[in-house]
C-alpha positions as CSV (number, residue, x, y, z in Angstrom):
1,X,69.2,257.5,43.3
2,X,72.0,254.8,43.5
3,X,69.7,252.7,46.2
4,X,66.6,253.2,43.4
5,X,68.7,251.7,40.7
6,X,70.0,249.2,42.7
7,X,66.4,247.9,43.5
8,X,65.4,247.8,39.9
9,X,68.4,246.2,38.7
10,X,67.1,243.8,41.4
11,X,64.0,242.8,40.5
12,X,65.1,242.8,36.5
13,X,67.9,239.7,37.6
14,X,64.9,237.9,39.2
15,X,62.5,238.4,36.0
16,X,65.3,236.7,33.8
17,X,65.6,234.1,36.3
18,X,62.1,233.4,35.9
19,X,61.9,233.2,31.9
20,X,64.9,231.2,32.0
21,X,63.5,228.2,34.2
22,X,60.2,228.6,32.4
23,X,61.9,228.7,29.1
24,X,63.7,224.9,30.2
25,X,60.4,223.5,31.1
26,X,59.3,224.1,27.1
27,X,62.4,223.0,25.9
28,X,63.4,220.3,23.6
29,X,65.4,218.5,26.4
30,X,62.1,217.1,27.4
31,X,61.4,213.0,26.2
32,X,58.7,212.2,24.0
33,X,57.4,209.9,26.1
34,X,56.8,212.6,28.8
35,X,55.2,214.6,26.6
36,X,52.5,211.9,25.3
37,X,52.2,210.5,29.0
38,X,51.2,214.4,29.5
39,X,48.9,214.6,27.0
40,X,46.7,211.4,27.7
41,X,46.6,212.6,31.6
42,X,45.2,215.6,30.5
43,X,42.7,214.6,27.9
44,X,41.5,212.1,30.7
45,X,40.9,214.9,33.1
46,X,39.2,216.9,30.6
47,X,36.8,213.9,29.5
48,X,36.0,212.3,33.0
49,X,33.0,212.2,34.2
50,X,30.8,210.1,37.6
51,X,29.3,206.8,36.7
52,X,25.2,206.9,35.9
53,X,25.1,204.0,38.3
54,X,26.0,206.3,41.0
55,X,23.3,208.0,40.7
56,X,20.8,205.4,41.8
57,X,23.1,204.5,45.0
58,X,22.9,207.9,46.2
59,X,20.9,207.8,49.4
60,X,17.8,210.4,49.7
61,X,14.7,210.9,51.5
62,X,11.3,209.5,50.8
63,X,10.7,213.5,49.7
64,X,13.4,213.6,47.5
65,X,12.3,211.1,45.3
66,X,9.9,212.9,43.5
67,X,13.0,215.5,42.7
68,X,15.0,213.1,41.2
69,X,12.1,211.6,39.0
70,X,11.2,214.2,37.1
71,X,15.0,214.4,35.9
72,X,14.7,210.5,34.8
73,X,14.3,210.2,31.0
74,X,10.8,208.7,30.3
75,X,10.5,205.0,29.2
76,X,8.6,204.0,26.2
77,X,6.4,201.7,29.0
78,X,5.5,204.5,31.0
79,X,4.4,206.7,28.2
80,X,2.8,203.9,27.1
81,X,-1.9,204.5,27.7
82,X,-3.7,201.7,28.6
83,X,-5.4,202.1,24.7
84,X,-2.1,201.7,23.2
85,X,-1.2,198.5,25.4
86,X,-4.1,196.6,24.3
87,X,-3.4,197.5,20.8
88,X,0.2,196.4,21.1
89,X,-0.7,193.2,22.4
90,X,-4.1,192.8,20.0
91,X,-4.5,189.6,18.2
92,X,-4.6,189.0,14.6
93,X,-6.8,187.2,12.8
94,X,-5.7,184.6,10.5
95,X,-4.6,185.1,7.1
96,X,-7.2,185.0,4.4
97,X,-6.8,184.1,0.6
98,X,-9.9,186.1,-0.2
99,X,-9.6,189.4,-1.1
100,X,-12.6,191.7,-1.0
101,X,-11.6,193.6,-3.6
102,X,-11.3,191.2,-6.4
103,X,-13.7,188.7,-5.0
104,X,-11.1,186.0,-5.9
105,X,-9.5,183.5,-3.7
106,X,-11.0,181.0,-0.8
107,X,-13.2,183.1,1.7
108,X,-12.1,181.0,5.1
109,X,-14.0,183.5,7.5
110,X,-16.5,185.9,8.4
111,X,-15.6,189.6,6.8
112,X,-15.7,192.5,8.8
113,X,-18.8,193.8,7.3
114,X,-20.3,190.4,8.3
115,X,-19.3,190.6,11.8
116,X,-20.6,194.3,11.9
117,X,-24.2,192.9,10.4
118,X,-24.4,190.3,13.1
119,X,-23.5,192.6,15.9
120,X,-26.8,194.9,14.1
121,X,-29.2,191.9,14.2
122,X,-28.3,191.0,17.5
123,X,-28.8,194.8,18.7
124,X,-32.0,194.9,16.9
125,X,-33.6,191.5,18.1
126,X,-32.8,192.3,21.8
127,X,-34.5,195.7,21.5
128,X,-37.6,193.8,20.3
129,X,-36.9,191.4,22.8
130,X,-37.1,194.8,25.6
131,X,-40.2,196.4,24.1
132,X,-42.0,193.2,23.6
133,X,-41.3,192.4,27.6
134,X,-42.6,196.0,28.2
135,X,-46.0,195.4,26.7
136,X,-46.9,192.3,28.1
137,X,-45.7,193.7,31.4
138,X,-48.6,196.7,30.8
139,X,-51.2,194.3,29.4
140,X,-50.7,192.1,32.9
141,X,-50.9,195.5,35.0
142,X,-53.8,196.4,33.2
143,X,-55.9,192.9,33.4
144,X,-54.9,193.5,36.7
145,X,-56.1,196.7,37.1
146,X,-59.7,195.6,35.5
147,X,-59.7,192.3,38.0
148,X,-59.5,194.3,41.0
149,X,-62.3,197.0,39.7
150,X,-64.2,193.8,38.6
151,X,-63.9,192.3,41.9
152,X,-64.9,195.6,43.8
153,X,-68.1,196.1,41.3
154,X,-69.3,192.5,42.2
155,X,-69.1,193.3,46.1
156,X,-70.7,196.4,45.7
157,X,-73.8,195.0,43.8
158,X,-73.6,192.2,46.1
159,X,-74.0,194.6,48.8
160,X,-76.9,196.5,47.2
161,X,-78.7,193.2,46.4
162,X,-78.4,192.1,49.9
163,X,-79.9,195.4,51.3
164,X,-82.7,195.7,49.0
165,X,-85.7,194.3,51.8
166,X,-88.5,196.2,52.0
167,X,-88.2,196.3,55.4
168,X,-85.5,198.9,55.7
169,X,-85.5,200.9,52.7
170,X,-87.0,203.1,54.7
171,X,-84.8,203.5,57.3
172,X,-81.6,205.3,58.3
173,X,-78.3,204.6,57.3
174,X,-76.6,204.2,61.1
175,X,-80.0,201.7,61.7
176,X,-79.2,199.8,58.6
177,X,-75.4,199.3,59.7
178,X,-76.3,198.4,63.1
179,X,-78.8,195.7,61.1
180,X,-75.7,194.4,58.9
181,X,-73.7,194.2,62.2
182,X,-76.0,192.6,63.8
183,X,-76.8,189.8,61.1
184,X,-73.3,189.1,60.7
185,X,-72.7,189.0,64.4
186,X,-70.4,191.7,64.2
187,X,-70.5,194.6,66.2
188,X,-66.6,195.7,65.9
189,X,-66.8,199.2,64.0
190,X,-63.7,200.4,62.1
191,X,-62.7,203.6,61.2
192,X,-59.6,205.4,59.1
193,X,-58.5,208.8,60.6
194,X,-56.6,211.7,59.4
195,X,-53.6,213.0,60.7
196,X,-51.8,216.1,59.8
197,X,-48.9,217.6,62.0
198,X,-50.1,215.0,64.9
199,X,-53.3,217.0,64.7
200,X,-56.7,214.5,64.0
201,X,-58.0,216.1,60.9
202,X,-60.9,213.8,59.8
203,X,-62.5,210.3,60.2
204,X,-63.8,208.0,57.4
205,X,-65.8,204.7,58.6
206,X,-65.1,201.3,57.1
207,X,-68.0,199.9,56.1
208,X,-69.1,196.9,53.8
209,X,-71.3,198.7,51.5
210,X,-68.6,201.1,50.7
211,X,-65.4,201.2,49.1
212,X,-62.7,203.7,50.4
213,X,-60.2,204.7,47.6
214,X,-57.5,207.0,47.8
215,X,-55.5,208.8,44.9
216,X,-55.5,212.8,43.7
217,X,-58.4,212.5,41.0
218,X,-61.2,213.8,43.2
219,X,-63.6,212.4,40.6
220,X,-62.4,209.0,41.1
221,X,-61.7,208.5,44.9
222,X,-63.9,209.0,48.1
223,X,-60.2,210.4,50.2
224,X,-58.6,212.6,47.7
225,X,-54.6,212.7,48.3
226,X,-53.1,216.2,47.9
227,X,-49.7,215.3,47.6
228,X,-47.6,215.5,44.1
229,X,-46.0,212.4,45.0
230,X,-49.6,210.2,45.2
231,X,-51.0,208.8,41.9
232,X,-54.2,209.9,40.4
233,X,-55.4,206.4,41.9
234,X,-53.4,205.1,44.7
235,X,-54.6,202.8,46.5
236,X,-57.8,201.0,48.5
237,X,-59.5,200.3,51.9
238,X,-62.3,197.3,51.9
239,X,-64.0,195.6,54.3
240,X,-65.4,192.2,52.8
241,X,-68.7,190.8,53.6
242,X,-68.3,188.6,56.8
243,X,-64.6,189.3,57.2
244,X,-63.1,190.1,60.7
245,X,-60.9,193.1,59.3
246,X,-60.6,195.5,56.7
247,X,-57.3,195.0,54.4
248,X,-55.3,197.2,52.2
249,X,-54.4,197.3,48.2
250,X,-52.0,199.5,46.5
251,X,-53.0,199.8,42.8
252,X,-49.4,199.7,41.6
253,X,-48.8,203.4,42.4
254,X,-46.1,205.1,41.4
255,X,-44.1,206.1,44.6
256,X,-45.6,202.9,46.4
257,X,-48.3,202.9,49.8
258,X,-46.4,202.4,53.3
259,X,-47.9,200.2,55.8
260,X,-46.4,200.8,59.5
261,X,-43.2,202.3,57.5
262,X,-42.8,199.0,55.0
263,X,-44.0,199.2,51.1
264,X,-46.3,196.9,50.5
265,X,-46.4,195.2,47.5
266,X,-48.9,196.3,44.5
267,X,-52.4,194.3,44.3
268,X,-51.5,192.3,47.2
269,X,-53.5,192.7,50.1
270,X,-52.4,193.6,53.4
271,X,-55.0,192.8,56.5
272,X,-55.5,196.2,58.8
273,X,-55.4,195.7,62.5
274,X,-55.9,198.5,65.0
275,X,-53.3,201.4,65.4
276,X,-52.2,200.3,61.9
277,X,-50.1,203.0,60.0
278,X,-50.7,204.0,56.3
279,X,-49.0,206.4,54.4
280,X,-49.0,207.1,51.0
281,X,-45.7,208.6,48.8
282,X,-44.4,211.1,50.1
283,X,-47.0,212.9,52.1
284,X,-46.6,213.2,55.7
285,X,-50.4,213.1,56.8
286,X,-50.7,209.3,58.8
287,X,-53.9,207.3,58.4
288,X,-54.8,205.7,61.6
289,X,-57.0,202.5,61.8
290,X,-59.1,202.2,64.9
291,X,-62.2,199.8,65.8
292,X,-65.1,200.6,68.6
C-alpha cells in the first residue's frame, strides 16, 4: 500500500508543478507590450489570406482551363448580346425643339412617324415595281408564244399551197415526199427515234409538211410526253422548206429541253445533226436523230 501512495503522491507534485508554470505564463509579470505584440500576430494569422494575383500565375494544362473558368466571376462585357452592344453604342439623333405633343416649337427634322411613312411608300412602290416587271415579262412570253405558232401556221399553209398540183393529189404520201425531195434536191431523210431503257421504241419522220411537237396534252402535240416533269407543251422539231437540217425549239417549258445533256435556251433554235441527243425534264426516254 505504502509503494501505491507513494506513486500517487507522485504524480499529484507533478500536477502542481504544471498549474504553477502555466499559472506564471497568465500572470501579470507579463509587459504590455508583449501582450499587444501577441495580439496583432494573432489577428494577422487569423485574417491572412493568398493574393488573387496568384491565382492567374498558377500554371495548368490546356484542360484545366475550362475548370478554372467557370469559377471566374462574369464580366458585364461577356454577358453583354450582340443586341445589347449595338444598343449601347446606338446613335442619337439630334435634339429637337418641337414637341409632338403640343405642336409648339421649331420642327428641325423628320418625326418618327415620317420616317415610318417613307419606309411604307418605298415598300409599296417597289412591290409595284415587282408585279409590274412580272407582267410585262408574261405579255413578252406570250407574244412570243403566238409568234412562234404564227410562224409555224404560215409554213404549214405554205406547204399545203405548194402541194396543191393536180398532178399529185392523187398520189401517195411516200411518192409525194420522194417528189418534194427531189425538187429541192434533197434526198437526205431524217428521222426522230424513241428510246426507252436503251430499247428502240418508236420512229417519227421529219418532214416539211409536218410539224413535230412534243408536250403531255395529247390533243395538242403529235409525240405526247408521259412524264410529270414535261409541260402540257414542251417543245418543237421542224424541218424548214429548203433547209439542210431539222432544228429544235423549247417553248419556254417549265423544267427546260436537254440537247446532248446542255439546256437549251427557250424559243431559241438549236440546228439537229445526226446522233443528236434530246431529252426533255426529267424523263429518261432519249430521242435519237438519224438521217438515211
Amino acid at each position: 500500500m505504502s509503494e501505491i501512495d507513494d506513486e500517487i503522491k507522485k504524480i499529484r507534485d507533478q500536477r502542481k508543478n504544471l498549474n504553477f508554470l502555466h499559472s506564471n505564463e497568465n500572470s501579470d509579470d507579463k509587459s504590455e507590450y508583449d501582450k499587444s505584440i501577441t495580439v496583432v500576430i494573432l489577428r494577422e494569422f487569423e485574417s491572412y489570406h493568398a493574393p488573387k494575383y496568384l491565382v492567374d500565375t498558377i500554371p495548368v494544362n490546356d484542360d484545366d482551363k475550362e475548370i478554372i473558368k467557370k469559377y471566374v466571376a462574369p464580366t458585364v462585357a461577356s454577358q453583354e448580346t450582340e443586341y445589347q452592344s449595338r444598343w449601347r453604342k446606338r446613335d442619337f439623333s439630334p435634339p429637337r425643339d418641337y414637341d409632338p405633343f403640343t405642336g409648339k416649337g421649331k420642327d428641325q427634322g423628320r418625326s418618327y412617324k415620317d420616317i415610318m411613312a417613307e419606309q411604307k411608300l418605298k415598300r409599296e412602290e417597289k412591290e409595284i415595281y415587282d408585279k409590274i416587271a412580272k407582267i410585262q415579262q408574261s405579255e413578252r412570253e406570250k407574244q412570243r408564244e403566238i409568234q412562234v405558232n404564227v410562224e409555224l401556221q404560215d409554213q404549214k399553209s405554205n406547204n399545203n399551197n405548194n402541194d396543191k398540183t393536180p398532178e399529185y393529189n392523187t398520189t401517195t404520201t411516200h411518192s409525194k415526199k420522194k417528189f418534194k425531195s427531189s425538187s429541192n434536191n434533197n434526198s437526205i431523210q431524217w428521222f426522230i427515234s424513241i428510246f426507252k431503257n436503251k430499247e428502240k421504241v418508236k420512229e417519227y419522220e421529219i418532214t416539211e409538211e409536218k410539224v413535230l411537237t412534243f408536250g403531255r396534252d395529247s390533243s395538242r402535240n403529235n409525240i405526247v410526253l408521259e412524264h410529270e416533269s414535261c409541260s402540257s407543251v414542251h417543245a418543237t422539231v421542224t424541218l424548214k422548206p429548203g433547209s439542210k437540217r431539222p432544228y429544235l425549239t423549247d417553248l419556254r417549258s417549265t423544267n427546260r429541253t436537254l440537247l446532248n445533256g446542255k439546256e437549251i435556251k427557250p424559243y431559241q433554235t438549236e440546228d439537229l445533226y445526226e446522233g443528236d441527243k434530246i431529252t426533255f425534264g426529267a424523263s429518261s426516254r432519249e430521242y435519237i436523230i438519224s438521217h438515211t
